[in-house]
Every structure is written in structure tokens, then in C-alpha cells.
Backbone as CSV, one residue per row, in Angstrom:
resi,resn,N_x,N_y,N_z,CA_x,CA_y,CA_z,C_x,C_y,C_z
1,UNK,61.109,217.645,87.281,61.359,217.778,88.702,61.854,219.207,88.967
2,UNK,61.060,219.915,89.889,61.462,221.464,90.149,63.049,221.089,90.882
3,UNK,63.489,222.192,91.145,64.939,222.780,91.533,64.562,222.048,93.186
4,UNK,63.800,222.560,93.817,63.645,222.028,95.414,63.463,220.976,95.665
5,UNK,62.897,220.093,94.538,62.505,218.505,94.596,64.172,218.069,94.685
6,UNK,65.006,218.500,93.791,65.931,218.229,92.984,66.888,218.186,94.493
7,UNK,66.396,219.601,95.218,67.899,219.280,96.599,67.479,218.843,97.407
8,UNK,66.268,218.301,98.037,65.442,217.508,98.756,65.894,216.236,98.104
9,UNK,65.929,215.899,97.086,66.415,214.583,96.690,67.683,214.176,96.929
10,UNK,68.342,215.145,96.754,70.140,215.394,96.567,70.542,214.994,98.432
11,UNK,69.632,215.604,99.080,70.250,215.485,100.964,69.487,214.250,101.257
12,UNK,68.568,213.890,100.431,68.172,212.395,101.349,68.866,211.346,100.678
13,UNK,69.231,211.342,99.579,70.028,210.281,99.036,71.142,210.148,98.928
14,UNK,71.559,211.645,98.722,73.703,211.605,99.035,73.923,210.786,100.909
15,UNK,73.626,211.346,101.351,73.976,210.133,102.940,74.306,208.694,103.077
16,UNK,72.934,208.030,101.860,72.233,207.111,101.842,73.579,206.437,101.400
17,UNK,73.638,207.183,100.234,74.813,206.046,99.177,76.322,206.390,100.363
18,UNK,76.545,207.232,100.869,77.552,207.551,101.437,77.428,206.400,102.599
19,UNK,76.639,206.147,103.308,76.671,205.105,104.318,76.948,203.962,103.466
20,UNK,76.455,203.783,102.548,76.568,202.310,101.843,77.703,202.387,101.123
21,UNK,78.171,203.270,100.868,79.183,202.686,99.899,80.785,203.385,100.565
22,UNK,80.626,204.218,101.173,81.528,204.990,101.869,82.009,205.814,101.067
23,UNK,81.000,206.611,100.099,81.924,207.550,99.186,80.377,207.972,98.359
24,UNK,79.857,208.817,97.618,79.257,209.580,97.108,79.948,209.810,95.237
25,UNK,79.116,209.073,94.433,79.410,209.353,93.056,78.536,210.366,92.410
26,UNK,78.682,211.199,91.069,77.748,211.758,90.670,76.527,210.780,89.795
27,UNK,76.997,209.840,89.229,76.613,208.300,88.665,75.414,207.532,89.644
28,UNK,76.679,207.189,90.709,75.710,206.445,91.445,74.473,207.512,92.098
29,UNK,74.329,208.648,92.603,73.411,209.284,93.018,71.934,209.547,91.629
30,UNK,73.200,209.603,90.450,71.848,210.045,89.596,70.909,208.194,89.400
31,UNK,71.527,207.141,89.228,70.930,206.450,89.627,69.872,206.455,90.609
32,UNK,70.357,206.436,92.071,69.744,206.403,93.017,68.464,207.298,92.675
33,UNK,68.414,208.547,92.326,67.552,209.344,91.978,66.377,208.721,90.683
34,UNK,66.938,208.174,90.233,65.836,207.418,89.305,66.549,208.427,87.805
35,UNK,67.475,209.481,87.563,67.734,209.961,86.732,68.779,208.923,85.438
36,UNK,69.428,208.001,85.742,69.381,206.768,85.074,69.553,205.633,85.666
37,UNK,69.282,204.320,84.778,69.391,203.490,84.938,70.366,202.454,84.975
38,UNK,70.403,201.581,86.022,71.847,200.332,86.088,71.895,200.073,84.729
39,UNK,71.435,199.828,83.649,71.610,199.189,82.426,72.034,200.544,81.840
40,UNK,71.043,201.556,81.804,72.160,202.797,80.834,73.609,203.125,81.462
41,UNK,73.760,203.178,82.697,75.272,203.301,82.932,76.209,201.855,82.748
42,UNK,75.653,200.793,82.478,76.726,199.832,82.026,76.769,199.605,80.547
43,UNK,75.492,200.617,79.419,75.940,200.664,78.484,76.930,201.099,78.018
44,UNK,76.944,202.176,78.318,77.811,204.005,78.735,79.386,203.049,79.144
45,UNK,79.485,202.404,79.928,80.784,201.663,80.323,81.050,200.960,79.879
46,UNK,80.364,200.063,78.298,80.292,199.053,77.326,80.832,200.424,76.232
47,UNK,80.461,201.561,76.146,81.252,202.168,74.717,79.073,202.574,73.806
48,UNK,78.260,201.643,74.358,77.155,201.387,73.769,76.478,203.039,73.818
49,UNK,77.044,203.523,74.653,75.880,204.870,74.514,77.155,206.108,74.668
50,UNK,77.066,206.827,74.192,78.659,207.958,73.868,78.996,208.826,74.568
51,UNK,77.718,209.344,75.008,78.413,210.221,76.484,76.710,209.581,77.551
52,UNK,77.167,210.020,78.702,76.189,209.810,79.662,75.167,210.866,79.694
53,UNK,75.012,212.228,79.664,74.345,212.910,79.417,72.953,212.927,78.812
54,UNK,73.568,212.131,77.492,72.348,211.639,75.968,71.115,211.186,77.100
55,UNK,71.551,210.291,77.555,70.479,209.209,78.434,70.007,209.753,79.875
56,UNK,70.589,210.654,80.632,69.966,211.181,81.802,68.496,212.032,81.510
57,UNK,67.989,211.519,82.541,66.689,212.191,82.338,66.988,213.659,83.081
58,UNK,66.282,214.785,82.488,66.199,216.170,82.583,66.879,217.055,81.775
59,UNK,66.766,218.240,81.713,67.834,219.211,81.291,68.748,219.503,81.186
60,UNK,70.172,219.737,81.106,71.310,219.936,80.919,71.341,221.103,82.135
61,UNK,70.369,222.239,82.562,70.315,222.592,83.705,69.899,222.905,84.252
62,UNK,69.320,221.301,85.173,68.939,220.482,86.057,69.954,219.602,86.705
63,UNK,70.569,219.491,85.237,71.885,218.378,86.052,73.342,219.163,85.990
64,UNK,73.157,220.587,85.612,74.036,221.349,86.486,73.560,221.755,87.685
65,UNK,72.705,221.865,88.380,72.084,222.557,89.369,72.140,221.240,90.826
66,UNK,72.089,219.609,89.931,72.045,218.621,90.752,73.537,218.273,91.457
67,UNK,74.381,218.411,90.053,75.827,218.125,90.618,76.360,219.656,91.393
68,UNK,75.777,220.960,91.788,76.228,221.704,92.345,76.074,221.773,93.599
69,UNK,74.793,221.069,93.596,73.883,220.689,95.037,74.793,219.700,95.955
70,UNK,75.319,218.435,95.392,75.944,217.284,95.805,77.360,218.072,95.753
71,UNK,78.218,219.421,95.029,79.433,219.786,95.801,79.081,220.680,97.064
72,UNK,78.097,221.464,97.274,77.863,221.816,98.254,77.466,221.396,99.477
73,UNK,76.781,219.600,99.072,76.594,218.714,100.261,77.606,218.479,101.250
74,UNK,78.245,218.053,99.926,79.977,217.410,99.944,80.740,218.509,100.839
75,UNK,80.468,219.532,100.375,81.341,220.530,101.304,81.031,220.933,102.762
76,UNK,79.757,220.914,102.659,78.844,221.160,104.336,79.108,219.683,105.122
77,UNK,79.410,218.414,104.365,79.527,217.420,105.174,81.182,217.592,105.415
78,UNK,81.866,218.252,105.268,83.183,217.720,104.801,84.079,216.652,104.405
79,UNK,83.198,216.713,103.259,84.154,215.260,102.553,85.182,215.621,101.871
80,UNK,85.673,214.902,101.112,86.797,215.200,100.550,86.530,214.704,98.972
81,UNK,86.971,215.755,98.150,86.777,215.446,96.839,87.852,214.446,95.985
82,UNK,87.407,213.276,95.646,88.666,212.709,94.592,88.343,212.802,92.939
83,UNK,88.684,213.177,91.866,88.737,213.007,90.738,88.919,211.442,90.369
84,UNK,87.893,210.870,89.735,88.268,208.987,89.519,87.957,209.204,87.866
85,UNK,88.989,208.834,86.957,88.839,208.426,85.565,88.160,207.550,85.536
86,UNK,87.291,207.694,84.506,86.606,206.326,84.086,86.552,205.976,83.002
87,UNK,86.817,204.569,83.050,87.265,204.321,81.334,86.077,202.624,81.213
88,UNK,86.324,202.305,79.761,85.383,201.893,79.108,86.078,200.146,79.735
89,UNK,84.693,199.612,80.115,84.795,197.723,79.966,84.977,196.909,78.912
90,UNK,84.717,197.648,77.507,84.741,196.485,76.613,86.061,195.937,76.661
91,UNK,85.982,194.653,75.592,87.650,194.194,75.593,88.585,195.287,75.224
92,UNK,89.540,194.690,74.779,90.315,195.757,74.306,91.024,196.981,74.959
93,UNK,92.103,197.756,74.279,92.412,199.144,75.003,91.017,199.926,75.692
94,UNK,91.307,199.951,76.703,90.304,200.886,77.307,90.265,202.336,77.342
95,UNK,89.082,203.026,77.150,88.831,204.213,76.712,88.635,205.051,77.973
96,UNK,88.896,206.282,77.519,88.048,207.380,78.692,86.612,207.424,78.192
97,UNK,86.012,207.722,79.462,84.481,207.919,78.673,83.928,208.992,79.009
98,UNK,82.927,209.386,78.351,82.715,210.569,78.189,81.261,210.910,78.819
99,UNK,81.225,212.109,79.374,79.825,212.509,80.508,79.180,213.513,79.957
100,UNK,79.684,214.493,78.857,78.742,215.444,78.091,79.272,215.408,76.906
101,UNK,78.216,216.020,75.819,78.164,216.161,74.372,79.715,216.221,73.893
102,UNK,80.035,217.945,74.281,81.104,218.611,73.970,82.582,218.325,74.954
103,UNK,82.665,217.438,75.699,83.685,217.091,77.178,83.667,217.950,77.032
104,UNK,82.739,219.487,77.523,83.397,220.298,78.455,84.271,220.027,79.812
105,UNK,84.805,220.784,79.754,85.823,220.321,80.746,85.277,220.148,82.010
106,UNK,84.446,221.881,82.970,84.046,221.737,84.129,82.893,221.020,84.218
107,UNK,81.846,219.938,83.286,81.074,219.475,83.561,81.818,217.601,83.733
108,UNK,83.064,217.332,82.767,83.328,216.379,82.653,83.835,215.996,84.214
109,UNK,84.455,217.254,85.000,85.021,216.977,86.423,83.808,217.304,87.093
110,UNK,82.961,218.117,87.024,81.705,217.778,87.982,81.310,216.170,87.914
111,UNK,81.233,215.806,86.939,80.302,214.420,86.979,81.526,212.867,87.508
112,UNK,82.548,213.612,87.168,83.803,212.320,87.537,84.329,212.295,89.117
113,UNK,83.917,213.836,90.086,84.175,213.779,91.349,83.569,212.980,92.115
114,UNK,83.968,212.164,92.987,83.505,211.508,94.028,84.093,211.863,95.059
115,UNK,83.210,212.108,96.135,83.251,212.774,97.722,82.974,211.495,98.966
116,UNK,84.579,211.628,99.364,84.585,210.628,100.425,84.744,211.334,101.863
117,UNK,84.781,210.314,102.870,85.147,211.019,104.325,86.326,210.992,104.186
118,UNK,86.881,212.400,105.014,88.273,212.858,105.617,88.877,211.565,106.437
């Protein structure tokens, strides 16, 4: 998917989930986008797949270029950014989970921000 498909996708579907859900994930959009699937992100939240990244479809940057698109949405709509931890469903102590190879740091908070209304 070229770069223009990519923010053409990013403004018709960030709204979408924002009307429906009242808040904008980087998760739920790459879903929405067809970049993964309901079952790979509830593996990913089972512990079953190790970071989310492994399983997104595209480049590493593509899906910097996607989550930069959705803070700049976020910012032209004025939403408001929240940081949400996400940790693991299996039984047991629950884990943080992880969104790239290396948890870099600024990709682990790109992908964990969610943008709500003021």
C-alpha cells in the first residue's frame, strides 16, 4: 500500500472508529485497515504472539508513517491524547505487552496512544 493510500485510509477510518467507539486506537485502526486481524490481536493479548509488529502487515516504515498520520489526525481534529497500558489476558500475573521487536520506546508510545474528544 503506497504512502497516499495509507492517509486516505488513515482520514476515512480514524472518524469511523471515533464515532463508534468514542476514542481512536492505534490497534483498533490497524484492524479496521485490514493491517491485522481480531484473532492476531487477541493472540498478542493471550502472550501467543510477542510483540504486535511480527504480525502487522507492511513495513516497519509504513507503520511509522501510519501512526504519524493518525497523530496528526488526532491533532487537526483536536483530540486529546491518552497513553493506555496494555497488559496480557492470560491467567495469571498480567504482563505488559509488547508492540515492537526492540520496545523502542517512541514506537511503543506511538502504538499505545489513544486519541479521544476534549
Amino acid at each position: 500500500m503506497s504512502k497516499k493510500k495509507i492517509e486516505q485510509s488513515v482520514y476515512r477510518d480514524a472518524p469511523v472508529l471515533l464515532k463508534e467507539k468514542g476514542y481512536i486506537s492505534p490497534v483498533d485502526l490497524l484492524v479496521k485497515m485490514d493491517r491485522l486481524t481480531e484473532k492476531q490481536v487477541k493472540d498478542w493479548r493471550m502472550k501467543k504472539i510477542s510483540y504486535l509488529e511480527r504480525v502487522a502487515s507492511g513495513n516497519l516504515g509504513k507503520m511509522n508513517h501510519l501512526l504519524k498520520l493518525l497523530q496528526r489526525f488526532a491533532k487537526e481534529q483536536n483530540l486529546k491524547s491518552s497513553i493506555t497500558v496494555y497488559k496480557s489476558w492470560e491467567k495469571g500475573p498480567k504482563q505488559d505487552l509488547q508492540f515492537s521487536k526492540i520496545r523502542n520506546p517512541h514506537m511503543e508510545k506511538l502504538h499505545s496512544t489513544h486519541y479521544v474528544r476534549n
